[in-house]
C-alpha positions in Angstrom: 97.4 114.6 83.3 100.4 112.5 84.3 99.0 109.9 86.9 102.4 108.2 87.8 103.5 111.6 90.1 106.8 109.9 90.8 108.2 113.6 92.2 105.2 113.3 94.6 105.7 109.5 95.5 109.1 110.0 96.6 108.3 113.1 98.6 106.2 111.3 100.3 108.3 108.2 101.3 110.8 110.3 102.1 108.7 112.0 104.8 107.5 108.7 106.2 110.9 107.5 106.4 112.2 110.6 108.4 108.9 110.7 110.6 109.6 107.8 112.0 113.6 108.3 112.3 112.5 109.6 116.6 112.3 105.8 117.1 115.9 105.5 117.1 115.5 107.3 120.5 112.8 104.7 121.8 114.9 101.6 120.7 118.2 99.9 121.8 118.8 98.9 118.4 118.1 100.1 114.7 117.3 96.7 113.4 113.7 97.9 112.2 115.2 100.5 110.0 116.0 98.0 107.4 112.5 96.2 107.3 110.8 99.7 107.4 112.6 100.8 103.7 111.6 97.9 102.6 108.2 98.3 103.1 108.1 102.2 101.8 109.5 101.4 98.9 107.5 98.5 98.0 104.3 101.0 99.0 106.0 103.8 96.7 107.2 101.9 93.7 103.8 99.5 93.4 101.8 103.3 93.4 104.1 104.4 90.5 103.5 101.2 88.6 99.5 101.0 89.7 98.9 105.2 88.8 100.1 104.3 85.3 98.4 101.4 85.1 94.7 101.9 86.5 92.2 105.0 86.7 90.7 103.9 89.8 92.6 105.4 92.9 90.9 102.7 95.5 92.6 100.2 93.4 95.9 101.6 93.6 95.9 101.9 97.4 94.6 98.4 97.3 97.0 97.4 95.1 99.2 99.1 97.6 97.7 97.3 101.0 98.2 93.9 99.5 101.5 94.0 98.5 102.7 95.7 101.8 101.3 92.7 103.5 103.1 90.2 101.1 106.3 91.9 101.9 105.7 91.9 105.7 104.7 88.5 105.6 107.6 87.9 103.7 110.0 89.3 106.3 108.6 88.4 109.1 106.5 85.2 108.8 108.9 82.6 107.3 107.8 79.2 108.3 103.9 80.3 108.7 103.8 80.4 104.8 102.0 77.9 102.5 104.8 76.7 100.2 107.0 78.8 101.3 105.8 82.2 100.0 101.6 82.3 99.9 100.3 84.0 103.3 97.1 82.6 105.4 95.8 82.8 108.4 98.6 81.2 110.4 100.5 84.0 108.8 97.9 86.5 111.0 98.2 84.4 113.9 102.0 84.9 113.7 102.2 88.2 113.3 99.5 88.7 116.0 101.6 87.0 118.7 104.8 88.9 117.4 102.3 92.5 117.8 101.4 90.6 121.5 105.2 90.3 122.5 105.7 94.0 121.1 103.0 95.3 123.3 104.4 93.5 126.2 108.1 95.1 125.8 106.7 98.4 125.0 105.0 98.0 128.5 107.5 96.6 130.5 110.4 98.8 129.9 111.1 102.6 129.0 112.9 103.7 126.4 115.4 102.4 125.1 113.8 99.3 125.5 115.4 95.7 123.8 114.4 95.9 119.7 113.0 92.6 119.9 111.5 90.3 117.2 108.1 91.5 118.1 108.7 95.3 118.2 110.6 94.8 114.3 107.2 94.1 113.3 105.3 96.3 115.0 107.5 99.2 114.0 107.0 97.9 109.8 103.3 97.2 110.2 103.2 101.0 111.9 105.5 102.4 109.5 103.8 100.6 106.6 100.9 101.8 107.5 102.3 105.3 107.9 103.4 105.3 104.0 100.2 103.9 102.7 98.1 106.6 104.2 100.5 109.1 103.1 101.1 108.3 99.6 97.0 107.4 99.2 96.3 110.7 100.6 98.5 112.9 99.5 99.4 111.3 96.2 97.0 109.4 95.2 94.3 111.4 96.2 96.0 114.5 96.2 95.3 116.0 98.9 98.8 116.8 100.7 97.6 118.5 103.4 95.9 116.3 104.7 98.7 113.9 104.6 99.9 116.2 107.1 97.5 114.6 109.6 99.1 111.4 109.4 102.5 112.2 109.5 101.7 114.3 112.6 100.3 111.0 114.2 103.4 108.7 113.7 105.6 111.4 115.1 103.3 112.2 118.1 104.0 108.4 119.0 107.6 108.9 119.5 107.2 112.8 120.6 104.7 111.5 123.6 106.7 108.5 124.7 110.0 110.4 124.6 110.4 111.4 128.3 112.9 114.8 127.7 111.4 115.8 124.3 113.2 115.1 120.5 115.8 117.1 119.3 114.2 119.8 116.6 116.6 117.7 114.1 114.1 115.0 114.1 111.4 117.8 113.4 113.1 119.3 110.5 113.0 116.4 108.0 109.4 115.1 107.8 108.0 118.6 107.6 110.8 119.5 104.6 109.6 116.4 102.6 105.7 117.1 103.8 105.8 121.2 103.0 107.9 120.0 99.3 104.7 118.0 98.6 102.7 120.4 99.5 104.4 123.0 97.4 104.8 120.3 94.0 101.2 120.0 93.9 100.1 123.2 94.6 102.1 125.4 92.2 100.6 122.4 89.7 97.3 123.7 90.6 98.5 127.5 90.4 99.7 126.7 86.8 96.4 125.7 85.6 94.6 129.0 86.6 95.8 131.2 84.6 98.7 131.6 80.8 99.0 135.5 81.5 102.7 136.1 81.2 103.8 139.4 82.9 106.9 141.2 81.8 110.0 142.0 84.0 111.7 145.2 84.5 114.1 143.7 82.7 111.9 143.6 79.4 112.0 139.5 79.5 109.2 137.2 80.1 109.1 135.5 83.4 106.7 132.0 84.4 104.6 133.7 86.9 104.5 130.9 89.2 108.1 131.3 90.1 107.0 134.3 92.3 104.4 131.8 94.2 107.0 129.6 94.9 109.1 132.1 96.7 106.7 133.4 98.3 106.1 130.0 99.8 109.0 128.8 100.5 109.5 132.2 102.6 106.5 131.4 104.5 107.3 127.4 104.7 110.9 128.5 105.7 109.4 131.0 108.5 106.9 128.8 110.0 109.6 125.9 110.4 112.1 128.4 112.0 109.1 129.1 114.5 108.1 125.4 115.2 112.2 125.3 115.9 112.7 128.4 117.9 109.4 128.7 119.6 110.0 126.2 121.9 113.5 126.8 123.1 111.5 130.4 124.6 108.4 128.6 125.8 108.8 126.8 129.0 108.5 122.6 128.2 105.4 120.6 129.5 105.7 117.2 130.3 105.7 114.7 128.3 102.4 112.4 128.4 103.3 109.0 127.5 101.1 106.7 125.6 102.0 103.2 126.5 103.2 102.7 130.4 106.6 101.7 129.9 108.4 103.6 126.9 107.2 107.3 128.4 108.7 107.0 131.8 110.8 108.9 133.0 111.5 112.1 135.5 110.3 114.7 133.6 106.9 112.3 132.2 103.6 112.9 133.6 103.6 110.2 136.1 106.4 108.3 135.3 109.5 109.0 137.5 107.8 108.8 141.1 105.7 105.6 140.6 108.2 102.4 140.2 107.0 99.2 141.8 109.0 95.6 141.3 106.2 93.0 140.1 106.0 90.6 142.6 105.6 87.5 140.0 108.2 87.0 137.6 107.7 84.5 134.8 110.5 83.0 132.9 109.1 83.7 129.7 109.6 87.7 130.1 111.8 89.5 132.3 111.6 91.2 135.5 108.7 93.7 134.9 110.2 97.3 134.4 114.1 97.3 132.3 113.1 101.7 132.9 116.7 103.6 133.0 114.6 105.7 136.0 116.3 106.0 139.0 114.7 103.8 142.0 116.6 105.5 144.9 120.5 106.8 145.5 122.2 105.5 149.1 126.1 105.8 150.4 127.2 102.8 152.2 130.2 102.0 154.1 131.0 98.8 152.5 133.7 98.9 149.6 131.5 96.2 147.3 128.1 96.7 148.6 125.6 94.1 148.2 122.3 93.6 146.1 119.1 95.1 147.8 116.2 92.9 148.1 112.9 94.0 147.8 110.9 90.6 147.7 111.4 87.0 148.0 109.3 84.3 145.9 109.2 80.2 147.1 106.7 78.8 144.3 107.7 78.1 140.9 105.0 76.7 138.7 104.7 76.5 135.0 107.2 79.0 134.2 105.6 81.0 137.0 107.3 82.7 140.5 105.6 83.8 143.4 105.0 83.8 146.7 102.6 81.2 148.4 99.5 82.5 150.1 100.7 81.6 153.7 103.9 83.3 153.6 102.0 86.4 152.8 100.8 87.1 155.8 102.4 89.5 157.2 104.0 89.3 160.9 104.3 92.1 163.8 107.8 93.6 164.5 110.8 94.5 162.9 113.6 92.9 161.5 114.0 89.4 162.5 117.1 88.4 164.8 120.0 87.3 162.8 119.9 83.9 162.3 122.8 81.5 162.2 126.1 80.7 164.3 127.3 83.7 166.5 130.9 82.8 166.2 130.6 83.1 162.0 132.6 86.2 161.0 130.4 89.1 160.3 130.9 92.6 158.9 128.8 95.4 159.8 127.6 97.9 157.1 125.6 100.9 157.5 123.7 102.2 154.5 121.7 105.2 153.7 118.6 105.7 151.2 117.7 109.2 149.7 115.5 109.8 146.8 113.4 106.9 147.3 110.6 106.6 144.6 109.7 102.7 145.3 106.3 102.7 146.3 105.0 101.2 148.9 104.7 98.1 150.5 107.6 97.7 149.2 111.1 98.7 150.2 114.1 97.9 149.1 116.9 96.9 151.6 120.3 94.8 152.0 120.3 91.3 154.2 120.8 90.0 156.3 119.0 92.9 157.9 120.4 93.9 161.6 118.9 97.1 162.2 116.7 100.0 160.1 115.6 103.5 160.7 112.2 104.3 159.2 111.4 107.0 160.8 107.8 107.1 162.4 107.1 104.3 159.8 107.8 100.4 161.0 108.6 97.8 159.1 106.6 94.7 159.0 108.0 91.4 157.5 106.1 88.0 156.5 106.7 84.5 156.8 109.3 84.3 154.7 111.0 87.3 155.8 110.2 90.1 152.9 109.5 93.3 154.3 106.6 95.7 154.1 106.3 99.4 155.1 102.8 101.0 155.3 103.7 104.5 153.2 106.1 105.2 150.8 109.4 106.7 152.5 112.2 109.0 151.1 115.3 108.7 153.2 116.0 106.2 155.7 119.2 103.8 156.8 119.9 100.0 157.6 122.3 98.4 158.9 123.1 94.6 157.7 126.1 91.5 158.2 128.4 91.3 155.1 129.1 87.4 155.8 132.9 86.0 155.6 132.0 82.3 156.9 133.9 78.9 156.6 133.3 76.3 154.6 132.4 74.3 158.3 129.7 76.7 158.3 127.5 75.6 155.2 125.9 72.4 156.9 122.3 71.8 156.7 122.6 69.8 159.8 120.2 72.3 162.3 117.0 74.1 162.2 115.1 74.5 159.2 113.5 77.8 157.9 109.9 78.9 159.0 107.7 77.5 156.4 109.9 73.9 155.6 107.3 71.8 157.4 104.9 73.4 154.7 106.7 72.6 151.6 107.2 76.1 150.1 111.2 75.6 149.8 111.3 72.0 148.6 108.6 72.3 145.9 109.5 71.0 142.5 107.6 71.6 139.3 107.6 68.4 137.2 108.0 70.1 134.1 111.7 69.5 132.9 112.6 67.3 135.8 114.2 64.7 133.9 116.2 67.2 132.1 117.3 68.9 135.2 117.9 65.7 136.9 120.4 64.8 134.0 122.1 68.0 134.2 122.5 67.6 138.3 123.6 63.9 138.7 126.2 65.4 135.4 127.6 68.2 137.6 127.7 67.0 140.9 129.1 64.4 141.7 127.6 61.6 144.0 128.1 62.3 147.9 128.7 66.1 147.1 128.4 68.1 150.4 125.6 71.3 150.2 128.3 74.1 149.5 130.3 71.7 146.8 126.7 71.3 145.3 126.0 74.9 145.2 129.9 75.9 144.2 129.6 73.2 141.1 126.4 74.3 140.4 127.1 78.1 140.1 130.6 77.6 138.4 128.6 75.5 135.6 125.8 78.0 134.8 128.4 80.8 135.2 130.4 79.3 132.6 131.1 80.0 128.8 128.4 77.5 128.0 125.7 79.9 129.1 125.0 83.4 127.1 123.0 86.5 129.1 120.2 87.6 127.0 117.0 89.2 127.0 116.1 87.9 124.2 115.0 84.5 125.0 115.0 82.3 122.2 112.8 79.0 121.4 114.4 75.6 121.0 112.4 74.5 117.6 112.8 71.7 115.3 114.7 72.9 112.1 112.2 70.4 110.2 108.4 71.2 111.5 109.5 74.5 112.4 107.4 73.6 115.8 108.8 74.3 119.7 109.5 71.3 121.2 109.4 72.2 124.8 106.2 73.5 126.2 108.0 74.6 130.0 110.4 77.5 130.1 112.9 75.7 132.6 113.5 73.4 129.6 113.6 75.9 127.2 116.6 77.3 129.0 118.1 74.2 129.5 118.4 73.6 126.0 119.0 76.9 124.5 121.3 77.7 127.3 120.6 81.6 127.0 118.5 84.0 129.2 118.5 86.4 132.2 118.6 86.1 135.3 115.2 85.2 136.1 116.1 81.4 134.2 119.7 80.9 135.8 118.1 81.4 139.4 115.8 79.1 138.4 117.3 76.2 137.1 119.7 76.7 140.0 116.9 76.5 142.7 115.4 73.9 141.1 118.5 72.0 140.8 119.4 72.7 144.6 116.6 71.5 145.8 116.8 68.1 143.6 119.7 68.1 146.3 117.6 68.6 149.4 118.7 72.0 149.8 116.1 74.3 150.9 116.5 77.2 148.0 114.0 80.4 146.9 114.1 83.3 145.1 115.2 86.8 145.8 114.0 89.9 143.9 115.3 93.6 143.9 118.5 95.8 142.4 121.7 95.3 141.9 124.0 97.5 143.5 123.9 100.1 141.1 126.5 102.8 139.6 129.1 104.5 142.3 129.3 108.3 140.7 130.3 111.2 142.9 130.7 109.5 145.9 127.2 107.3 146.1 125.2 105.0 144.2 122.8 105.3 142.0 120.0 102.5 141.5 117.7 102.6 138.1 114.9 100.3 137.5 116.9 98.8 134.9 118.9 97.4 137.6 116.2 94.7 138.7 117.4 91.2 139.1 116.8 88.5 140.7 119.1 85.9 142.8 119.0 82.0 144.6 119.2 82.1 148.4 119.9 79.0 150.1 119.3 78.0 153.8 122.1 77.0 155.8 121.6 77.0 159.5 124.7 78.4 160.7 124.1 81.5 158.4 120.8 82.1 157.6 119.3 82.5 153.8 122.6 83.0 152.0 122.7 84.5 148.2 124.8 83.1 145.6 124.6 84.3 142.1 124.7 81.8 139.1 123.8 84.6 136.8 126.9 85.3 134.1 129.2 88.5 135.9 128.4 90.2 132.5 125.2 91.1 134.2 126.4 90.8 137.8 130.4 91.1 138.4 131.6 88.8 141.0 130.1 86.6 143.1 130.1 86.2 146.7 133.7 85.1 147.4 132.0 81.8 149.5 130.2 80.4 146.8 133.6 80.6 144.6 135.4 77.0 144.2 138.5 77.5 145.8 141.9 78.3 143.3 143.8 75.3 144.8 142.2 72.0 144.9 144.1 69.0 146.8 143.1 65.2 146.5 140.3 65.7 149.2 139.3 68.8 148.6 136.0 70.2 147.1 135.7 68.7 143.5 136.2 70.9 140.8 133.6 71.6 138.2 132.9 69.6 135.4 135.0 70.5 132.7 133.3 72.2 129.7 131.5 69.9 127.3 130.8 67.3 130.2 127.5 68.1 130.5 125.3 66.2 127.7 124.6 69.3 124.7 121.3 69.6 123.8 121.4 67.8 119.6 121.3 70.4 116.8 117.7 69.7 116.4 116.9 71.0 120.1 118.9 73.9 119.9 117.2 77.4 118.8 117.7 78.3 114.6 118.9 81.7 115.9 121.7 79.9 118.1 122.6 77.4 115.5 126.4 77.9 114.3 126.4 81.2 116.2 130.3 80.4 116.6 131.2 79.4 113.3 129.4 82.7 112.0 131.9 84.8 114.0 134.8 83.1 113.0 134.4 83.0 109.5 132.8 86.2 109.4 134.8 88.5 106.4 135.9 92.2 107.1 135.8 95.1 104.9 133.9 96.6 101.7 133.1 92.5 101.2 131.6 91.9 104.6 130.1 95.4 104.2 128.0 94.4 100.7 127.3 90.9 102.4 125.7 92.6 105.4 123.5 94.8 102.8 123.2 92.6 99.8 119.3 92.8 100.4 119.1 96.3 100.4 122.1 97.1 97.7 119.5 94.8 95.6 116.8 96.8 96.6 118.3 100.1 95.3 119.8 98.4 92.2 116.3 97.5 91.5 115.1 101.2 92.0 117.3 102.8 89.9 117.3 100.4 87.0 113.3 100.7 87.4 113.7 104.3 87.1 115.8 104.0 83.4 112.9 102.1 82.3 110.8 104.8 81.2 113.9 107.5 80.2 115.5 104.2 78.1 111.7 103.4 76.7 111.4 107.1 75.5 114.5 107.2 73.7 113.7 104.1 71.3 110.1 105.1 70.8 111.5 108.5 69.2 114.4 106.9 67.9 112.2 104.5 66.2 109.6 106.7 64.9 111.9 108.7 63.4 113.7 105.6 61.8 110.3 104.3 60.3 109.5 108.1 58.7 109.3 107.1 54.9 109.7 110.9 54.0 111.1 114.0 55.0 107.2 114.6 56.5 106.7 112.1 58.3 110.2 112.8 59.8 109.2 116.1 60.5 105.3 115.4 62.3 107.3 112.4 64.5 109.6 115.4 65.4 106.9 118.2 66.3 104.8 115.0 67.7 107.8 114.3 70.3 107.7 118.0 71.2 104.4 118.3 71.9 104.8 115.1 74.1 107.4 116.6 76.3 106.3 119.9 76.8 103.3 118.2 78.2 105.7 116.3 80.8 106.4 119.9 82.2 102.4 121.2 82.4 102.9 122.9 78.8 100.0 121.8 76.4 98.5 123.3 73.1 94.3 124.0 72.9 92.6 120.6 71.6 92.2 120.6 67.8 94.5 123.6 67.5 96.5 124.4 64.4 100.2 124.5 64.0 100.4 128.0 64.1 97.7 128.2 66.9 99.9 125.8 68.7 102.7 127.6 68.5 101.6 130.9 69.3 100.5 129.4 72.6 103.8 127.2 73.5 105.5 130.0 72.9 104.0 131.7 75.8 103.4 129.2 78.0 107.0 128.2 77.7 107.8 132.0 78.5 110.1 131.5 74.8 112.7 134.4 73.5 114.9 135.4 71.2 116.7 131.6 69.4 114.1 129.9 71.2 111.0 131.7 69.9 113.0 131.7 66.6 113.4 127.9 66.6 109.4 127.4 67.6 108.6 129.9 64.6 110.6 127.7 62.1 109.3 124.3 63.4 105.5 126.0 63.0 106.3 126.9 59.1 108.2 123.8 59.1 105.3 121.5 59.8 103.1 124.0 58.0 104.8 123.0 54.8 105.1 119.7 55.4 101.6 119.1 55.6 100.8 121.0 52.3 104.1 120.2 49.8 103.6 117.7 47.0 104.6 114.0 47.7 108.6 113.1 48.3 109.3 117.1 48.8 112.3 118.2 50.5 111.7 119.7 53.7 114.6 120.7 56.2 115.4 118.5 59.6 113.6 120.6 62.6 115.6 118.5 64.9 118.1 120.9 66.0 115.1 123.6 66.4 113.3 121.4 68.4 116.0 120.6 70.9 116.8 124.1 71.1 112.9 124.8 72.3 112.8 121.6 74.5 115.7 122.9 76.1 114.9 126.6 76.8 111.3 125.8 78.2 112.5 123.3 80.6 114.9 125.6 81.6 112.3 127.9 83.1 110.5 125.1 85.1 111.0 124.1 88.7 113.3 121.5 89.5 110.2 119.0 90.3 109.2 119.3 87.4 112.3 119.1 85.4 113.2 115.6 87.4 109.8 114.5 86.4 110.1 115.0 82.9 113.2 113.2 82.6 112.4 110.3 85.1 108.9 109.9 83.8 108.4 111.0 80.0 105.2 110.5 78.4 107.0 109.2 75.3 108.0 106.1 77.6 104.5 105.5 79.0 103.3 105.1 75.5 106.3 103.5 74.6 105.6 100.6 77.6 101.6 100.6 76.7 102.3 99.6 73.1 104.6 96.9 74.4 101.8 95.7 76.5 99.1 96.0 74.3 101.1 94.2 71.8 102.5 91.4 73.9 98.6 90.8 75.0 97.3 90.7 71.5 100.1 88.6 70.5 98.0 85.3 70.6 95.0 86.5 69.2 97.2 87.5 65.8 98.8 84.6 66.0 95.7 82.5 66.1 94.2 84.8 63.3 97.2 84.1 61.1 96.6 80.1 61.6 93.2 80.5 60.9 93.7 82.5 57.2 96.4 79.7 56.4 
């Protein structure tokens, strides 16, 4: 029996690959796609090679394991590899961190959530795994069906965590490839029961098992038409998600009506849910309505925001009187919430807060003036001050906030002060009032210099390989890329190197304006600087790029036209010290020079997939190997005949051999004739065919028995004409097989082996007779 099954291997790639196709819906981004191939393929093509090689199935799927992990390891753990390509246990810890970060996104956000590093190798080690159990199973083992099992678990993971239900497309594919496997191994099976060979109404023989087939595939077809159909008429549960993050949605069991803001943000990760779920619709009367806050943080260690334990407490009444200098020109707005789904204490509302309607429900706010409500409420309306003040206005000279004399606005982490402290005495100049401090500061981490990303990389040295930086705040610094969780940051940090009393601000941005109101999703999170000037209160600015957040407040803009005395303009780009090539990330490194000399067209196009175009090159090639090795085997054996005999048993030999490649063997120990008779009705042979077998029988008959050096006629053309006629009247699997994997080539590539591993003994019995 053929081990290799390379019909079955690839049926059962095939339906890993497509099973796992419903992440595209999960994911921003298809960069796990190409990482995923590789992995199947290495898991299908070391089968192939470890079937032919080795009786013992564990060590095939062993076999199998180890070199899935070496190709993992290989994509995914560069620079945790001894000499470069061996893996160890830093290797594991690696990837263990990568599966870590990958558990984290797949918490924090619903789909699509950011394809980072860490979800690439999630998704390989899953779909890796995925292929391995499949092929062992189902190929290896040979037992398809149960194969099933597994394939129905990888797509259950993107089925439950999908929130409006896949498309039947995604459906259609795995179960094709899965119910094809099924159907190559079991109309194998049917062939082996029985060599009874009924005749047609049409008087000709017909391979029984051709019926079977139809039959199935009319009952495969039918069922997948029901698993298609069936639920467009049956009304659609819920979807139960798996992990809390990629599943929620409206229509997810507990998903759509339970969205709270974390109330710590650390700048390693970003603001807890990146959900495209809607957090609450409102119309306003403002033309460029402003962020709603939900929370406000004052202590920043370690990478780490939140609020101190005294300025939780929470305080009686409502909003607090607006603060700051009656004669500063204020706007009133009016807003109103529907379809709130944050839950409470929180709320989310504009500021500076004038008035609010709750309802029955008040409003509590704390020390540092976030507000609280004591149940969740669906509609209600504020009012707040859109600000238009002078420049006269930003003066610190006055009261100080609630909280000063504590500390909780003035507090500096001494990670990455030096750094900061560089960057600040860089950008503003000495004797810089508050507002040309914040202006300069804003304009510099607004500028081209910065990049918004979620994906936050890590300054490393291109030597060790190690981080250099332990604190995030100097991470960012150097890399000069992140969200806005590190520009508010570094800009509070900075502004209070200055004195200025600065904290943090959490809650949406404005949202989308369709159909005449705006629409907030959780995805809309961010977080803002607020500084304290007396005249006006606790005053946003926004040092985040506008490619996350449009325009800033027109205050906190440096004005167009600057005179000799006016605020000083920003330092130009390049003032500020750059980090040195060793400090900046690998990933950053020559980010520009990549784009500009980057090729377009069918040249760029193989440079983007060289590794891949490789890949296949290598598949088909490997595939030749066997067809190629068949063809000089028989070649050769007919070459080395001495006579017309020998010509004509490496002939009937080679015919034998390929008939078994299609599941057509003679009895053990039979006799020409014997052997004849019954390939003649196994094959389901007729008319020239049957006539060709009959002469190859006498044929070999009489070369067997004639004297030495007789001449016997060439069965070659007879035995093409039966090799031909019986494949004919297989099934397409099995014709593919016989072609892609003959038996002549297996022996063909054993003899090689065998003789390139007795090679030395020979040679050291030669030396030894001479």
């Amino acid at each position: 029996m053929n081990r290799t099954r390379p019909v079955e291997t690839l049926l059962a790639a095939l339906a890993t690959f497509t099973v796992a196709l419903p992440l595209l819906t999960l994911f921003d981004a298809n960069t796990w796609v190409r990482p995923s191939v590789v992995v199947v393929m290495t898991i299908a093509l070391v089968g192939l090679g470890l079937r032919t090689l080795v009786a013992s199935r564990w060590l095939v799927v062993l076999g199998q394991a180890i070199a899935a992990f070496l190709a993992i390891s290989w994509m995914h753990g560069q620079g945790h590899l001894y000499f470069g390509f061996v893996p160890g246990a830093d290797t594991v810890s690696s990837l263990g961190i990568l599966l870590r970060e990958a558990g984290d996104t797949v918490m924090a956000y619903s789909a699509p959530a950011p394809t980072e590093r860490g979800v690439i190798v999630a998704i390989t080690i899953l779909v890796g795994l995925t292929a391995l159990v499949v092929d062992a199973i189902g190929v290896t083992l040979r037992s398809p069906a149960l194969a099933g099992l597994a394939l129905l678990t990888a797509y259950l993971v993107s089925a439950t965590n999908s929130g409006e239900g896949l498309s039947w497309k995604y459906f259609i594919l795995p179960v094709a490839f899965w119910l094809s496997l099924l159907a190559t191994q079991g109309l194998g099976t049917v062939r082996r029961w029985s060599t009874a060979v009924p005749r047609g109404v049409d008087g000709e023989d017909h391979d029984p098992v051709l019926g079977v087939a139809g039959t199935a595939r009319l009952l495969g077809a039918g069922a997948l038409a029901l698993a298609v159909v069936l639920p467009m008429v049956v009304p659609h549960l819920p979807t139960t998600f798996i992990a809390d993050g990629l599943g929620r949605s409206d229509n997810a069991r507990g998903g759509g009506d339970a969205i709270t803001l974390n109330t710590t943000v650390d700048l390693l990760r970003s603001l807890e849910d990146q959900s495209q779920s809607p957090v609450l619709d409102y119309t306003t009367t403002a033309t460029s309505p402003d962020p709603l806050r939900v929370g406000v943080l004052t202590d920043y260690r370690r990478g780490q925001w939140s609020t101190s334990l005294d300025a939780n407490e929470v305080l009686t009444g409502g909003p607090d009187t607006p603060v700051g200098d009656a004669d500063v020109k204020r706007t009133n707005v009016n807003v109103k919430v529907k379809d709130n789904r944050l839950q409470a204490p929180q709320i989310a509302l504009p500021t500076p807060l004038v008035a609010v309607n709750l309802g029955d429900v008040p409003l509590r706010s704390n020390l540092v003036g976030s507000y609280e409500v004591d149940q969740k409420i669906d509609d209600y309306a504020a009012t707040y001050s859109q600000l238009a003040p002078t420049d006269s206005a930003f003066s610190l000279e006055g009261p100080r906030p609630r909280g000063w004399e504590e500390g909780i606005y003035s507090e500096i982490d001494g990670e990455g002060l030096d750094r900061l402290q560089q960057l600040v005495d860089t950008v503003v100049p000495e004797g810089s009032s508050a507002l040309e401090t914040a202006r300069l500061l804003q304009a510099h981490f607004r500028s081209t210099q910065y990049t918004y990303s979620l994906q936050l990389p890590t300054p490393t040295d291109p030597v060790s390989g190690r981080t250099m930086m332990s604190d995030p705040l100097s991470n960012f610094l150097v890399s000069r890329t992140g969200y806005c969780v590190q520009f508010a940051s570094a800009f509070i940090m900075a502004a209070r190197l200055k004195g200025i009393p600065s904290r943090m601000a959490i809650g949406f941005l404005p949202g989308t304006y369709t159909n005449g109101s705006y629409t907030v999703k959780a995805a809309d999170a961010h977080a803002w600087p607020e500084l304290w000037f007396p005249d006006l209160g606790w005053t946003r600015f926004e040092p985040t790029p506008g490619v996350r957040t449009g325009g800033a407040p027109t205050y906190s803009l440096i004005p167009a036209e600057v005179g000799s005395s006016a605020t000083p303009t920003p330092t130009p780009t390049g003032a500020v010290p750059s980090p040195s090539t060793s400090e900046r990330p690998e990933s950053d490194a020559g980010a520009v020079d990549d784009q500009s000399s980057t090729a377009s067209g069918p040249i760029a196009w193989v440079g983007d997939n060289l590794f891949v175009l490789v890949v296949l090159l290598a598949v088909v090639l490997s595939l030749l190997l066997l067809p190629v090795a068949a063809r000089v085997r028989r070649r050769r054996l007919r070459i080395a005949a001495r006579d017309d005999a020998e010509r004509v048993e490496a002939e009937w030999a080679s015919l034998i051999s390929r008939l078994g490649d299609i599941g057509i063997a003679p009895p053990d120990g039979s006799t020409p004739r014997q052997a004849g008779a019954r390939l003649t009705q196994d094959a389901i042979l007729s008319g020239r065919s049957k006539e060709a077998m009959g002469r190859i029988v006498a044929t070999v008959e009489r070369a067997r028995y004639a004297p030495p050096q007789a001449q016997i006629p060439d069965v070659h053309a007879d035995a093409k004409t039966v090799w031909k006629a019986a494949l004919s009247a297989r099934q397409r699997s099995d014709q593919v097989r016989a072609h892609l994997v003959p038996g002549d080539g297996l022996r063909q590539w054993r003899d090689t082996r065998d003789a390139v591993v007795d090679w030395p003994r020979a040679a050291w019995s030669r030396l030894r007779r001479h």
